[in-house]
Structures are given as C-alpha cells and as structure tokens.
C-alpha positions in Angstrom: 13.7 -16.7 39.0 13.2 -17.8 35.4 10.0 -18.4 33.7 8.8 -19.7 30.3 6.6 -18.4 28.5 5.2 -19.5 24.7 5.2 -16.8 22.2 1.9 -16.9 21.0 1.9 -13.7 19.1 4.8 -14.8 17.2 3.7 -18.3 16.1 6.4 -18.5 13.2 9.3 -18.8 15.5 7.9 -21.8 17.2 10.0 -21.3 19.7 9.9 -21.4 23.9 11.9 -19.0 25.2 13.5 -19.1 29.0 14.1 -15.4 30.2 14.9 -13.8 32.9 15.0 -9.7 33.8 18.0 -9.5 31.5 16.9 -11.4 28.4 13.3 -9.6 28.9 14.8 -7.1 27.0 16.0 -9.5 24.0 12.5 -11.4 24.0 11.0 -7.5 23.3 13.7 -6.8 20.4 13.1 -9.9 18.9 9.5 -9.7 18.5 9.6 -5.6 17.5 12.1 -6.4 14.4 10.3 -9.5 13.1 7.2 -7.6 13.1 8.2 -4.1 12.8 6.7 -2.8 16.1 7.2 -0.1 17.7 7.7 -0.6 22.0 4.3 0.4 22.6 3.2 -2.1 20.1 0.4 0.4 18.1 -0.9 -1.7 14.9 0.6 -0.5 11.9 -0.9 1.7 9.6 -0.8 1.8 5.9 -1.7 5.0 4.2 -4.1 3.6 1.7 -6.1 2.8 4.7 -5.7 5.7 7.0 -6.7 7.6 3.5 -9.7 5.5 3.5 -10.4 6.2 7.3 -10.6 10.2 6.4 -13.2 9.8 3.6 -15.2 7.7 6.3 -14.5 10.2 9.2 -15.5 13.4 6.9 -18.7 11.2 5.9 -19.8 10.8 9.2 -19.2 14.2 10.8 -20.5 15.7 7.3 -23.7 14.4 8.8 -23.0 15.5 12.5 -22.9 11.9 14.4 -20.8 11.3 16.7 -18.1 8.2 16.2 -19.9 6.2 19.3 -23.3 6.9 18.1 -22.6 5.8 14.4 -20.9 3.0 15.9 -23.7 2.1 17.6 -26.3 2.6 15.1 -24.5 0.7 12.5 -23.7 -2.7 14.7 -20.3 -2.1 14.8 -17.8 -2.2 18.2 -16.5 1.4 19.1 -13.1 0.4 19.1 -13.2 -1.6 15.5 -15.2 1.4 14.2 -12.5 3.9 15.6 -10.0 1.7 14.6 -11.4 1.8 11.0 -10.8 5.4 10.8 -7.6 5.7 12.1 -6.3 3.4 9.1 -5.6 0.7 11.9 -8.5 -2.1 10.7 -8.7 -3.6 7.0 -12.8 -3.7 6.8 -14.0 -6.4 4.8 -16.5 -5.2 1.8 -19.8 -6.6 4.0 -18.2 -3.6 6.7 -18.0 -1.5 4.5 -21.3 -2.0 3.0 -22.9 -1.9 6.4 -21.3 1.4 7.0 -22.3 3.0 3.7 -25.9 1.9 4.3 -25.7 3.9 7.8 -24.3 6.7 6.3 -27.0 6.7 3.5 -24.3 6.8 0.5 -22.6 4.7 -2.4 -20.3 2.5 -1.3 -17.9 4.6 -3.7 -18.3 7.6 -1.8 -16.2 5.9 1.4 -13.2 5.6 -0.5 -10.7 8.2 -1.6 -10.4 9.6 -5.0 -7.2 7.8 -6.9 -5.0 10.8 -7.9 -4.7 11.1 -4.0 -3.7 7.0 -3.7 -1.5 7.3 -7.2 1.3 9.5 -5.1 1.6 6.9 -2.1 4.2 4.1 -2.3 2.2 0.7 -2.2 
C-alpha cells in the first residue's frame, strides 16, 4: 500500500513524496543529509552554546537548585530550560535576562570566558 505524505519538516524541497516500505528508507536519507541529522534526529549542538549551557548549569547548581525547580521558578518549560543547557536551544537575550535575574547575577556571568570560545571552530 503506498501513502503520501508532505514533508513538512523539510519545507525547501517542496516536494510530495509517494513511498512505500522500500523507499521509507530513501525519504529518511534524504531528510538526514539535507539537514545533517543523525537517525535519531537529536537537535544539533554547536559548541559555543553547549559552552554557554555549562556556565548556566555550574550557576545554578553553584546555588544548589535543582534544574526543575529553577525552571519553574524562573517561568521557563523544563524541557526549553534543559534544552538550554545541553547547548540544544539558542535563548534569546530577554531568556537570558530572565534567567540571570533568577539566578541573582550579571547577565555576563552566564556566558563563558572568551579564551575558552577563541579555540573552537565557528
């Protein structure tokens, strides 16, 4: 049996594609090399932000709160939150704002010192 299906993550082929259980396999390579992901489709992560992640991550458990609580306590979803220190979200400044003011530091303090970002390939 075949079905269509529209590729909605992948808007910029703009293409319908028919498959069936053997062309499954083609729709899956197609999307992981025009994105670059990997088959369990994790977000990519750029180190600039996974470096900005730890700063956040040693802030917070500096202070002893758990991710959930500070989560909670600073209006932000779990998930995004975590996300944010695994280097897998790109806060916005207002984010990271509202984060600093939970954590009760500069804004400055979140981010990593730049002779550790000079060293990574941007």
């Amino acid at each position: 049996m075949r079905r269509r299906i529209w590729l909605s993550d992948a808007v910029e082929l703009r293409q319908v594609y028919t498959y069936s259980r053997r062309s499954r396999v083609k729709y899956q390579e197609i999307l992981e090399s025009r994105y670059s992901l990997n088959p369990m489709m994790k977000k990519k992560q750029e180190q600039p932000l996974v470096e900005l992640g730890k700063c956040i991550r040693k802030l917070r458990e500096s202070q002893g709160i758990t991710q959930e609580d500070f989560a909670v306590q600073a209006g932000l979803d779990r998930a995004y939150y975590g996300g944010i220190e695994r280097g897998e979200r790109n806060p916005t400044a207002l984010k990271l704002i509202q984060i600093a003011i939970h954590l009760n530091v500069e804004v400055g303090r979140l981010f990593p010192p730049v002779t550790k970002l000079i060293d990574l390939e941007l």
